[in-house]
MIMIBA-380642 format. One line per field, with one value per residue (C-alpha): x, y, z. Coordinates in nm, 2 decimals. Layout:
BEGIN
east = X	...
north = Y	...
up = Z	...
end
This chain:
BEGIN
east = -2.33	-2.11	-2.34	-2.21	-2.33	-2.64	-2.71	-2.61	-2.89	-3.12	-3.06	-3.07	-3.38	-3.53	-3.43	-3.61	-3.94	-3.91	-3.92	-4.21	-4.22	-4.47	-4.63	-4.64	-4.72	-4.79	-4.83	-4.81	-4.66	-4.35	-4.20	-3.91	-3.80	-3.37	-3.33	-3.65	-3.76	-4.11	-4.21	-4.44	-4.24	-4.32	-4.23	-4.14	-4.15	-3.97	-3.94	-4.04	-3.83	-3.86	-3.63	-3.71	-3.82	-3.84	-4.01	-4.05	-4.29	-4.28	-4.51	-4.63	-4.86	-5.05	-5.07	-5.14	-5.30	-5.15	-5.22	-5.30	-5.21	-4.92	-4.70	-4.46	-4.29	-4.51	-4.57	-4.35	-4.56	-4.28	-4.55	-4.85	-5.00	-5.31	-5.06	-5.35	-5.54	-5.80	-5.55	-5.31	-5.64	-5.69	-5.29	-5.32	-5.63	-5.40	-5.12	-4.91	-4.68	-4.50	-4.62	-4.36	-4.48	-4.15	-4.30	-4.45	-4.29	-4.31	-4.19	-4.13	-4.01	-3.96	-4.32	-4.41	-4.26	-4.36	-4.73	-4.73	-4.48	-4.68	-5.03	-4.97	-5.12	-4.84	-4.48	-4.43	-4.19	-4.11	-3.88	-3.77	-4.02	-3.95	-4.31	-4.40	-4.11	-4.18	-4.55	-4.48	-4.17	-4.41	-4.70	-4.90	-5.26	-5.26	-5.37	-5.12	-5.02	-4.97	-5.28	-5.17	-4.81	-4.60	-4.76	-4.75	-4.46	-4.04	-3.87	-3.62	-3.26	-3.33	-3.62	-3.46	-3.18	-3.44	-3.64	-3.31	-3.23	-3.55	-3.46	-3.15	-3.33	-3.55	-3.28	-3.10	-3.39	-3.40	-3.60	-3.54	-3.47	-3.60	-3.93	-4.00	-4.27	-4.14	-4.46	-4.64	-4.37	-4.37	-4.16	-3.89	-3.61	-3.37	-3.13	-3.28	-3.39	-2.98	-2.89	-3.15	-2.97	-2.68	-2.83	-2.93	-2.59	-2.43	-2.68	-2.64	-3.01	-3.21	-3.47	-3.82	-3.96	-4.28	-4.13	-4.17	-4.35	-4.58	-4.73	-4.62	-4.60	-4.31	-4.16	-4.30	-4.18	-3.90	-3.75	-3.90	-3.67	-3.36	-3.38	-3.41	-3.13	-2.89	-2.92	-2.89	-2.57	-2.42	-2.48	-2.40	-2.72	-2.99	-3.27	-3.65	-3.88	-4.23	-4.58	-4.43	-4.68	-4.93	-4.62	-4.52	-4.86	-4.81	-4.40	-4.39	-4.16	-3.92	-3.89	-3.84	-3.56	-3.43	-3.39	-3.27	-3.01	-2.92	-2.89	-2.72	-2.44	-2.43	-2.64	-2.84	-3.23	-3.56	-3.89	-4.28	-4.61	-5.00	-5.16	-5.47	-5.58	-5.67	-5.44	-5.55	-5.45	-5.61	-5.78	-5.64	-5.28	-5.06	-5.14	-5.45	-5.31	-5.37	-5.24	-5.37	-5.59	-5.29	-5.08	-5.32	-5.49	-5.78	-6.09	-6.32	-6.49	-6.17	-6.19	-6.44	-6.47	-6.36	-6.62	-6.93	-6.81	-6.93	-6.77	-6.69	-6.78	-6.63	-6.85	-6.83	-6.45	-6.40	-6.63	-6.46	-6.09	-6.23	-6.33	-6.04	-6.03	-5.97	-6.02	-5.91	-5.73	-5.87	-5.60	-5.37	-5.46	-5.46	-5.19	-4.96	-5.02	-4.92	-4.61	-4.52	-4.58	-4.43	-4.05	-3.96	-3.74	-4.06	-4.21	-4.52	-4.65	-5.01	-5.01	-5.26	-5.46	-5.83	-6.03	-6.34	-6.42	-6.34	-6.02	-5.90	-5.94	-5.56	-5.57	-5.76	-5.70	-5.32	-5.15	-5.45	-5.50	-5.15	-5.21	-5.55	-5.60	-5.27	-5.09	-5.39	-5.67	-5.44	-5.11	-4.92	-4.64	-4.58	-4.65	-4.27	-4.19	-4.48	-4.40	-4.02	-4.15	-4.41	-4.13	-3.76	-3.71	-3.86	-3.68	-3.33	-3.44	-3.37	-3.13	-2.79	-2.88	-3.16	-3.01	-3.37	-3.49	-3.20	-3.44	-3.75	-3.87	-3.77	-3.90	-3.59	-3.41	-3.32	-3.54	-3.84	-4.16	-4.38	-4.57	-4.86	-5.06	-5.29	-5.51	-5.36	-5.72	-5.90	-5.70	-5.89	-5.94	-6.29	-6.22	-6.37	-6.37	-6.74	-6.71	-6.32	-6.34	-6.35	-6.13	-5.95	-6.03	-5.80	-5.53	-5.63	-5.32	-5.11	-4.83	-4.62	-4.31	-4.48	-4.82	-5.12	-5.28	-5.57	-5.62	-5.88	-5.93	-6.05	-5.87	-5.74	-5.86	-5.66	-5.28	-5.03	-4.71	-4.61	-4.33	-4.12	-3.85	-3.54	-3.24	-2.93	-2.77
north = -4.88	-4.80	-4.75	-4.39	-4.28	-4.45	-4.29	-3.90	-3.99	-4.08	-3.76	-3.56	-3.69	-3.66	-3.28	-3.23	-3.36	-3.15	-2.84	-2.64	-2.48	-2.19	-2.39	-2.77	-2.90	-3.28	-3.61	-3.38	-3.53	-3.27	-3.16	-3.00	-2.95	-2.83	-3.19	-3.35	-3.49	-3.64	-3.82	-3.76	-3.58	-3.30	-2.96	-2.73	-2.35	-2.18	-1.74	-1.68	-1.98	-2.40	-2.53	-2.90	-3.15	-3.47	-3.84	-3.79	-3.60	-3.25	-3.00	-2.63	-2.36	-2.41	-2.73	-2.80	-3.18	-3.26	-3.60	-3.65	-3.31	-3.20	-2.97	-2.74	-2.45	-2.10	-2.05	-1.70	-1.50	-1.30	-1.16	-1.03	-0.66	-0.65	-0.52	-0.40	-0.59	-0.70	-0.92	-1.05	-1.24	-1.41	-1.49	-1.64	-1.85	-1.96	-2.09	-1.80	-1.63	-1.43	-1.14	-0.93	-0.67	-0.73	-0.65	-0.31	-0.25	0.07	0.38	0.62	0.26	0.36	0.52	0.25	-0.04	0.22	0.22	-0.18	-0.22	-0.38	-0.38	-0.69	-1.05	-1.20	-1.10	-0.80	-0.62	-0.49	-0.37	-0.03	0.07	0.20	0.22	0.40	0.62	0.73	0.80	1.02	1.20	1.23	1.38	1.05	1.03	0.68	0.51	0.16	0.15	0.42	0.59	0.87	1.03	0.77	0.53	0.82	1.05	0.95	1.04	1.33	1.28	1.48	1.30	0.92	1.08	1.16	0.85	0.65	0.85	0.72	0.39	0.41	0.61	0.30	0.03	0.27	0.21	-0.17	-0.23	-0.60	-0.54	-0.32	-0.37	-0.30	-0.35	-0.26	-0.30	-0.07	0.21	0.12	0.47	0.38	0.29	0.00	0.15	0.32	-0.06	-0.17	0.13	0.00	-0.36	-0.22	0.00	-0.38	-0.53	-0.22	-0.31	-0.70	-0.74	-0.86	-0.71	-0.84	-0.82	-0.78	-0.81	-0.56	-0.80	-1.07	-1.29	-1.47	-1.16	-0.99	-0.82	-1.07	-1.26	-1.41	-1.08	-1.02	-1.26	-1.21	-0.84	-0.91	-1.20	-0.99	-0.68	-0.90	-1.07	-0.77	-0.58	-0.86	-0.85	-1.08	-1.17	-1.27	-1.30	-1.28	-1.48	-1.65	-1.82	-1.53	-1.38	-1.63	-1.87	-2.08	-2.02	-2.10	-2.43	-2.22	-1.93	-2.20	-2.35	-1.99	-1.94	-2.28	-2.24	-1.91	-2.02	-2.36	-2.07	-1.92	-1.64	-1.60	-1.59	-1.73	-1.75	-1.77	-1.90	-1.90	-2.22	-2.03	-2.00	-1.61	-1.29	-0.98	-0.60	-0.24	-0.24	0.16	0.06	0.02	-0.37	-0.28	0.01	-0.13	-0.44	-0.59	-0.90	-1.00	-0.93	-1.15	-1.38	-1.30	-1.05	-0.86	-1.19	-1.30	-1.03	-1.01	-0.71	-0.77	-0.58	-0.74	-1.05	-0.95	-1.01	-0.73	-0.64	-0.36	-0.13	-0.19	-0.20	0.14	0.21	0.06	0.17	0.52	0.48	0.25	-0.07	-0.41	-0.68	-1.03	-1.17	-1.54	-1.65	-1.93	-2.27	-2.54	-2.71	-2.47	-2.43	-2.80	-2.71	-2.45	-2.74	-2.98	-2.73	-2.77	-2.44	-2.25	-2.12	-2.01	-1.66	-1.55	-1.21	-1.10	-0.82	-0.80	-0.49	-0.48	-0.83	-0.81	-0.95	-1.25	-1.57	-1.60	-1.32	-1.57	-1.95	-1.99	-2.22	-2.39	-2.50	-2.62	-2.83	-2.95	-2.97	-3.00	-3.22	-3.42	-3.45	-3.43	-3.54	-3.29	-3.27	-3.46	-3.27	-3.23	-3.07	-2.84	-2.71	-2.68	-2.38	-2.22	-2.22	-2.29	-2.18	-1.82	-1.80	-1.85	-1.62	-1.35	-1.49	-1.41	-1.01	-1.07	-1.30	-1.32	-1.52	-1.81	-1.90	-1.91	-2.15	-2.43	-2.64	-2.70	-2.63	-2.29	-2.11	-1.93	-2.04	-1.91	-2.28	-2.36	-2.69	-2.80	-3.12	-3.30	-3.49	-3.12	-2.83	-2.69	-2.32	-2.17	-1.86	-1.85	-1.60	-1.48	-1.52	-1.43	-1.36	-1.70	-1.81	-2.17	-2.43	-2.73	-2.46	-2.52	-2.34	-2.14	-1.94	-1.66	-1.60	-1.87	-1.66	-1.86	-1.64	-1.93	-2.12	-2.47	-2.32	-1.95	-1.63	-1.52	-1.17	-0.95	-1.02	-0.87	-1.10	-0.97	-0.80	-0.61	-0.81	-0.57	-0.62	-0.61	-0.28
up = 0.51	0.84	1.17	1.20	0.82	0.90	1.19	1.03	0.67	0.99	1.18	0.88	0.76	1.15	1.07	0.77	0.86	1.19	1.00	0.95	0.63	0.56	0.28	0.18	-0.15	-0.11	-0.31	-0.64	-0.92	-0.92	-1.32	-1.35	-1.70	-1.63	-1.45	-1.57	-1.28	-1.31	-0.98	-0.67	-0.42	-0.15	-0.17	0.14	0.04	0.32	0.26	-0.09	-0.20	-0.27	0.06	0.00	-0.25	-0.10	-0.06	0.31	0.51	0.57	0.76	0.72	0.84	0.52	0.36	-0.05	-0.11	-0.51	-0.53	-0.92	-0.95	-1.18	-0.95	-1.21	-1.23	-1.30	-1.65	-1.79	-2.03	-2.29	-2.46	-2.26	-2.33	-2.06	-1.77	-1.55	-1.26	-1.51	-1.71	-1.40	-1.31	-1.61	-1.59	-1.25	-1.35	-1.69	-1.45	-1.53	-1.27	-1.49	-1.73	-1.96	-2.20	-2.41	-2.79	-2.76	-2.45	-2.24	-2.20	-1.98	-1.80	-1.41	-1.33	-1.53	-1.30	-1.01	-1.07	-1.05	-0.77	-0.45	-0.63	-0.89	-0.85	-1.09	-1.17	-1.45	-1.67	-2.01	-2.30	-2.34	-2.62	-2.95	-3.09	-2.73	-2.79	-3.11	-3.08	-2.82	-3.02	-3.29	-3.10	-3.24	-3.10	-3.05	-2.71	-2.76	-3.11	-3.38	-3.56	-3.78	-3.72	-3.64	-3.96	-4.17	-4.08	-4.15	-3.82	-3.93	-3.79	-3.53	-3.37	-3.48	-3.23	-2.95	-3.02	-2.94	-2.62	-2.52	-2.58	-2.38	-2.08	-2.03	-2.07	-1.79	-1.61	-1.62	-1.92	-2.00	-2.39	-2.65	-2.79	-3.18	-3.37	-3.72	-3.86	-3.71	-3.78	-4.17	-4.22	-3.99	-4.24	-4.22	-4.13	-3.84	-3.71	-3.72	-3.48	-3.26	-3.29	-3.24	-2.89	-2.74	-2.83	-2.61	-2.36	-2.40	-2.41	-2.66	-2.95	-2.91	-3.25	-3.42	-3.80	-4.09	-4.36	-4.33	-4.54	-4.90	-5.04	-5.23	-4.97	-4.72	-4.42	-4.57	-4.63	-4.31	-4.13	-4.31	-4.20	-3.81	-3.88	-4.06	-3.81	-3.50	-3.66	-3.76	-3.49	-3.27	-3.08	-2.91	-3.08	-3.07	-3.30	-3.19	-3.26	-3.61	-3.71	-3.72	-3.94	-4.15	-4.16	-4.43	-4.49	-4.10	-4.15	-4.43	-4.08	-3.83	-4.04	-4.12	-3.73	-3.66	-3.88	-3.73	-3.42	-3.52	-3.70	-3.31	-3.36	-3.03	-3.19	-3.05	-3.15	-3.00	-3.08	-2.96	-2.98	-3.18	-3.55	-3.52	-3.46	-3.34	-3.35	-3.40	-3.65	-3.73	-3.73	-4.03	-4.04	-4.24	-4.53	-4.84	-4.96	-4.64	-4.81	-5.01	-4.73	-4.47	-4.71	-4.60	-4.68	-4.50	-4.35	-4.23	-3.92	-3.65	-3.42	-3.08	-2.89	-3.07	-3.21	-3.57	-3.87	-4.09	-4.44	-4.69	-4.51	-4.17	-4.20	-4.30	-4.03	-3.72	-3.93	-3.86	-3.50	-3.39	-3.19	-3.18	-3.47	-3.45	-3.78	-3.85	-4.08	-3.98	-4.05	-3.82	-4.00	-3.92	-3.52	-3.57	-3.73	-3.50	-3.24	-3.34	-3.28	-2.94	-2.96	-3.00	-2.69	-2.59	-2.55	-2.55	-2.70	-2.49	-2.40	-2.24	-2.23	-2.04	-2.08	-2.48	-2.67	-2.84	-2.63	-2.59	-2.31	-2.12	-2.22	-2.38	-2.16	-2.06	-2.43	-2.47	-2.19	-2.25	-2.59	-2.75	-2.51	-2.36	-2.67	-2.96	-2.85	-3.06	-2.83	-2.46	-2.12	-2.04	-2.36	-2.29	-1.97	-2.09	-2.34	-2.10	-1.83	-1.87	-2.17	-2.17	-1.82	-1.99	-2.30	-1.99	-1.71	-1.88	-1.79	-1.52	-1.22	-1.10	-1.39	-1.31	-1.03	-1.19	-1.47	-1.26	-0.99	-0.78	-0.44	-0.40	-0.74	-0.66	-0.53	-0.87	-0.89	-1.07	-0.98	-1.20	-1.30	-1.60	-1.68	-1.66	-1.73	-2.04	-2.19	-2.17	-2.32	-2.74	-2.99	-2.90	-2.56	-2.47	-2.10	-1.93	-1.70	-1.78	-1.58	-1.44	-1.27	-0.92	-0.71	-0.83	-0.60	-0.68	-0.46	-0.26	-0.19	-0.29	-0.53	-0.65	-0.42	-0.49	-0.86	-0.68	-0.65	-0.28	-0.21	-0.06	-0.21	-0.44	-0.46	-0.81	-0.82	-1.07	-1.28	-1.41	-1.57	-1.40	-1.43
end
């Protein structure tokens, strides 16, 4: 090497530890999975933003001491329902920087962005809604999901037409796809669900779908995913499939070679998981009109009563069916989380939504379990692979229509500063099925925009980094 280059790598590296960045992560063991870099480095966060990533030392006004501490890109939540202040807390203590309510979705969508703007510990957005926009078309008296009109009443042509200018109002308004959740509108015909495809292929966004059918049944999820499949195809639309192994259980390796083969024919379709052997929804929805045992494959025992922790019988069924609220759905075996596991196309989403302290553990504990128990105890899938489907690949699922999702999902130069550090030997989920609301353990900083929002495993008062992610108009 010439004196001259010598003395410019010295200069330039004299430069770089000179700086002052306004936080430091050191001695972490850095994962990126877009390059794959697995090594101890230091990261500089300069502005919202990772400015270095380097073997030499840097300062900052706040300093972060990783050593034996996994340093990795925020974890990006596709499918997370509790969009309050309750729920962004258990995010932030699950490593997650980034919550999208993409399957139910919203709607009216700008007050809803507005309300959350400059108040939220974690990153949020959402689909345009369909279900939202057709309980509210059909006057339905449901609080989240349909309870009487919109199960029981056929939208006439008339309101299909005002249901879909909703639609279109909210993607306007920077929705980040449609949200369906067929099931729950079981009147809604088949051909009303391809002009919706066809909406989101105007749009070039994508359909985040809760399927029609589930189950072994005859229709069931096959049918199920050759609906979705065929609309997004023919309509030429994006596609995601949401929570399949809750929908397809035991046919879950028939679905996942149903969408791989879809995509290997070029059809743009993905597909998400939660690393639990339960479901959970309202118990006064559609999900449970008759034909729901065969449908689940499951009876009365099979559900347990979010608020209590009870398992139902005949007669307590009808009586909480009546009343309304939350059940969760033990009926996927542990053989097929494996399955779902063991396809690294599969992401993770939690599905979550906590209410007072109440809900299924997966509001509380789902990335923390994939790390803990999955990767560390059982070895179902390697810590690389894991982060790749908790991080980069939800972030591309979006970027092609939402520029700010190119920078996050990675731990690189230049992306955003949404970093969660956590402790390979400890991270662990707390949160169980009788006692959902507690926080996972092992996550012990986690920064969104490069604002420490835990900070040594405990939340920092007084912030609200989050901030709204829209599509591009």
């Amino acid at each position: 090497m010439t004196l001259p280059r010598l003395a410019l790598l010295v200069a330039a590296s004299a430069a770089l530890q000179a700086q002052t960045y306004d936080v430091v992560i050191l001695h972490g063991r850095v994962m990126d999975p877009e390059t794959r870099l697995d090594a101890v480095r230091n990261v500089g966060i300069r502005a919202g933003r990772v400015a270095a990533i380097t073997t030499g030392d840097i300062q900052g006004r706040e300093t972060i001491e990783a050593k034996g501490l996994v340093v990795a890109p925020g974890f990006i939540d596709l499918h997370s329902h509790g969009q309050d202040d309750e729920n962004y807390h258990y995010k932030a203590h699950d490593g997650v920087t980034t919550a999208l309510e993409l399957e139910v979705g919203v709607w009216p969508v700008k007050p809803w962005y507005g309300a959350r703007q400059g108040k939220s510990l974690v990153n949020f957005g959402a689909s345009s809604g369909h279900i939202a926009s057709t309980m509210a078309v059909l006057h339905d008296t449901g609080q989240f999901l349909p309870r009487d009109n919109a199960i029981n009443l056929a939208p006439t042509a008339q309101q299909q037409s005002e249901i879909e200018s909703h639609v279109v109002e909210g993607l306007h308004d920077g929705a980040l796809g449609i949200g369906m959740g067929i099931a729950y509108l079981p009147k809604t015909s088949r051909e009303q669900i391809f002009d919706l495809f066809r909406v989101a292929a105007r749009f070039h966004r994508p359909c985040f779908v809760h399927m029609r059918f589930n189950g072994t049944g005859e229709p069931g999820v096959v049918d199920a995913v050759q609906e979705v499949i065929a609309d997004a195809q023919s309509a030429g639309a994006s596609l995601h499939i949401v929570h399949i192994t809750s929908m397809a259980v035991r046919q879950t390796p028939l679905c996942l070679r149903m969408i791989d083969g879809a995509r290997a024919h070029g059809l743009d379709v993905t597909t998400e998981m939660y690393p639990y052997t339960a479901g959970s929804t309202a118990l006064e929805s559609a999900v449970f009109d008759p034909g729901w045992q065969e449908r689940l494959g499951i009876s009365y025992d099979g559900l347990q009563w979010a608020a209590t922790g009870e398992r139902l019988t005949r007669e307590t069924f009808d009586k909480y069916r009546k009343q309304g609220g939350w059940v969760i759905i033990h009926s996927i075996p542990e053989e097929v989380v494996r399955q779902g596991m063991a396809n690294n196309d599969v992401m993770f989403a939690s599905d979550g939504r906590m209410q007072h302290g109440t809900g299924h553990p997966r509001s509380a504990g789902t990335y923390a379990r994939v790390l803990g128990y999955y990767v560390r105890e059982q070895h179902a899938l390697t810590l690389m692979d894991a982060l790749r489907r908790m991080t980069l690949l939800p972030a591309r699922r979006l970027e092609k229509f939402t520029p700010a999702m190119s920078r996050k999902g990675r731990l690189q130069q230049g992306s955003d500063a949404d970093i969660t550090v956590f402790d390979p030997k400890t991270v662990i989920d707390k949160a169980t099925f009788e006692k959902p609301a507690q926080y996972s353990e092992g996550i012990q900083y986690v920064l969104v925009g490069g604002t420490p929002v835990i900070r040594d495993g405990k939340f920092v008062s007084g912030v609200a980094p989050g901030r709204g992610i829209v599509a591009a108009p």
